[in-house]
N, C-alpha and C positions, 0 to 999 in steps of 0.2 A: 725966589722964596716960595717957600712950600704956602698954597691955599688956604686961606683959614677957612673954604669953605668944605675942604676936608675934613678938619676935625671933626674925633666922635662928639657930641656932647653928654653921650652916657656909656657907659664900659659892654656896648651891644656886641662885641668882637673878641670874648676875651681868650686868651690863651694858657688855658689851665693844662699843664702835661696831661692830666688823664683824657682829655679829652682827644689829646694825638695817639692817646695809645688805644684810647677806642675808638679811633678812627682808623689806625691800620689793622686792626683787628677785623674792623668789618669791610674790609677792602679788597682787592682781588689777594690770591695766595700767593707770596710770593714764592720763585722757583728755589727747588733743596740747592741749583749750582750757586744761587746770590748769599745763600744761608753759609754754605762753605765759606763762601770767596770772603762775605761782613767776617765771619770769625779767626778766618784766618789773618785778615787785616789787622781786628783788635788784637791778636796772640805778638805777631810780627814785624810790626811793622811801627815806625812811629808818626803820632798825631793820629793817630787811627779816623778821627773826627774830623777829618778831611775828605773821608770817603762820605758818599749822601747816603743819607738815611732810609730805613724801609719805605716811609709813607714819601718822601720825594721822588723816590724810583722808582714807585707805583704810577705817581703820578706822568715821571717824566714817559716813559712807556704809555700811559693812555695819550699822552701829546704826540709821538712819535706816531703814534695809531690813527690818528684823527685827521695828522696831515699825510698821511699815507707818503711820510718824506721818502724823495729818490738819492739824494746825497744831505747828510749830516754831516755834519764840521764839530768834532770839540776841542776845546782846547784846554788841555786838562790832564791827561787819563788817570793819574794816583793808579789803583789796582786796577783800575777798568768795570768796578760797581757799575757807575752811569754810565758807562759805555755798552754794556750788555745791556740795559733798560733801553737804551734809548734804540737800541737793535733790534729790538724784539717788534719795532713796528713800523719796520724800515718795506717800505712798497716792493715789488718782484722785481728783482736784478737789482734793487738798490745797495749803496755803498754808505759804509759810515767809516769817514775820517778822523783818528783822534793821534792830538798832537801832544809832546810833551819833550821838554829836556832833560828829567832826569832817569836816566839808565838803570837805577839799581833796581826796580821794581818790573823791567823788563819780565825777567822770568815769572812774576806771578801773572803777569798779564797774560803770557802767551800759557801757560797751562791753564787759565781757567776762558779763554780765548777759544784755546784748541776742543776743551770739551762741549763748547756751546755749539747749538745749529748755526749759528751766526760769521761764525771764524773767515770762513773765505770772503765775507762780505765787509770784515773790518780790517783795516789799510791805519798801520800803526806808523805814525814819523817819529821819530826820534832829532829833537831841535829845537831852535825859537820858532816863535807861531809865527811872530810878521816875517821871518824868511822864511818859513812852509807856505803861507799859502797863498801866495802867491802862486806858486805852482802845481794849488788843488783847481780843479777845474769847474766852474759856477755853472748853473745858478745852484746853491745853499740856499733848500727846503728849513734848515732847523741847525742852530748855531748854538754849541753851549759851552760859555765862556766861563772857566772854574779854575784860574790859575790866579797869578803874582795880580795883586789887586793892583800895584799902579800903574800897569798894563792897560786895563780895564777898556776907556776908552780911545786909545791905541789900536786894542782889539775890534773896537765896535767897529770905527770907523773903518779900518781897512776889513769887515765883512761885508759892512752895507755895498757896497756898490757889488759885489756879486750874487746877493741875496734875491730871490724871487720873491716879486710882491705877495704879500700876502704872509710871506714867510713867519718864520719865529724867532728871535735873539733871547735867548735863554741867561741869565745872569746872576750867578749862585754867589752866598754868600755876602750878597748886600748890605744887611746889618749889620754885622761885625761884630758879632757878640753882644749888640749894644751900643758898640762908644760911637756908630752914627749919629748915633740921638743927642750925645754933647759936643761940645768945644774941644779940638783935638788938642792935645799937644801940639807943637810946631812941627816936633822932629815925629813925627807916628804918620808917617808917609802913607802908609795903606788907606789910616782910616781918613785922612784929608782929602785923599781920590776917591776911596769911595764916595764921601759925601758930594765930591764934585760931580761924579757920573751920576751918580741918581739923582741930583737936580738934571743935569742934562738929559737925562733920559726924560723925564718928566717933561721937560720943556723941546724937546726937540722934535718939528714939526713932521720930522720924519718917519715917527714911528709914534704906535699906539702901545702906552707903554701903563703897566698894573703893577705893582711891588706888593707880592705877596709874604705876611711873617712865617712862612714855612718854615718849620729847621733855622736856621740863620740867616734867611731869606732870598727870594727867589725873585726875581723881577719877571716878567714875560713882555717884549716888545715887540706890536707886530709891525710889519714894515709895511707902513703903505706910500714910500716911494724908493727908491736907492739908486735917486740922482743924490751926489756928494753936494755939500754946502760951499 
């Protein structure tokens, strides 16, 4: 059960959209290749709101920066948005892994892939994640999990144990629009995992974990062990 010594007791936190939009506003610039890649998303592609937002890709990029990661794991790719963010701060000779099963979005990936400095350093699979990576090779500096929510902690677990201490587990989409916040349905499978991972994340002694309301939310967990339970 969530802490009641979390709650706010006064609205100190609030989340006015203009406030996000004057926040990426005064944020670093983002590059004209991510400007393409968002718009040709929303033109083409459907759910377009799948791909992360300006101020999340800013952000995931100063994370990628800070840990000066040598391998990144996502599991994810949609267009590959957060996948060039999270490249951009990827340490000398590092690699960023990004996993995904569905094919049809191959081609935008690799044209906007190919135009980045980043290309030769991103190692695209095509499949399910728990049979990829196993055969990505650890330790995983920075892990970010953005696919099938009931997945979720599936996902976790089989990173932690390859992860380096200290690392980051990345976790998009935790909110859910919302319906974290209530009683799910029975049959709304996604949002009943989600609620269950982010109690776990929250209580599991293994990781230092924040869930921030960014966008539809972002958890950040850092690992301070990845021996398995």
């Amino acid at each position: 059960m969530p802490d009641p010594k979390n709650k706010l007791s006064t609205n100190s936190e609030g989340s006015d959209p203009n406030w996000f939009a004057y926040a990426t506003e005064h944020s670093e610039v983002i590059p004209d290749l991510l400007i393409e890649l968002e718009k040709e998303t929303h033109q083409k592609v459907l759910q377009p709101r799948m791909m992360s937002g300006r101020l999340q890709g800013r952000f995931l990029s100063l994370l990628s920066h800070l840990t000066q990661a040598k391998t990144i794991v996502e599991i994810g790719t949609f267009t590959g948005y957060a996948t060039l963010c999270l490249a951009e701060g990827l340490a000398e000779n590092g690699v960023l892994h990004t996993i995904d099963c569905n094919e049809e979005l191959v081609s935008i990936q690799e044209r906007y892939f190919k135009r980045s400095i980043y290309d030769s350093r991103i190692i695209r699979h095509i499949g399910f994640a728990l049979e990829v990576l196993p055969r990505i090779k650890g330790p995983f500096d920075i892990v970010f999990i953005d696919a099938d929510k009931e997945n979720y902690e599936a996902y976790f677990e089989a990173v932690l144990p390859k992860m380096r201490v200290g690392g980051l587990i990345l976790s998009d989409n935790v909110l859910w629009s919302g319906k974290v916040l209530h009683q799910a349905d029975p049959k709304d499978y996604n949002t009943l995992a989600l609620q269950k991972y982010n109690t776990k994340l929250r209580e599991d002694p293994r990781v230092q974990t924040i869930l921030l309301p960014l966008r539809d939310g972002l958890t950040l967990s850092r690992v301070l062990t990845n021996h398995v339970e």
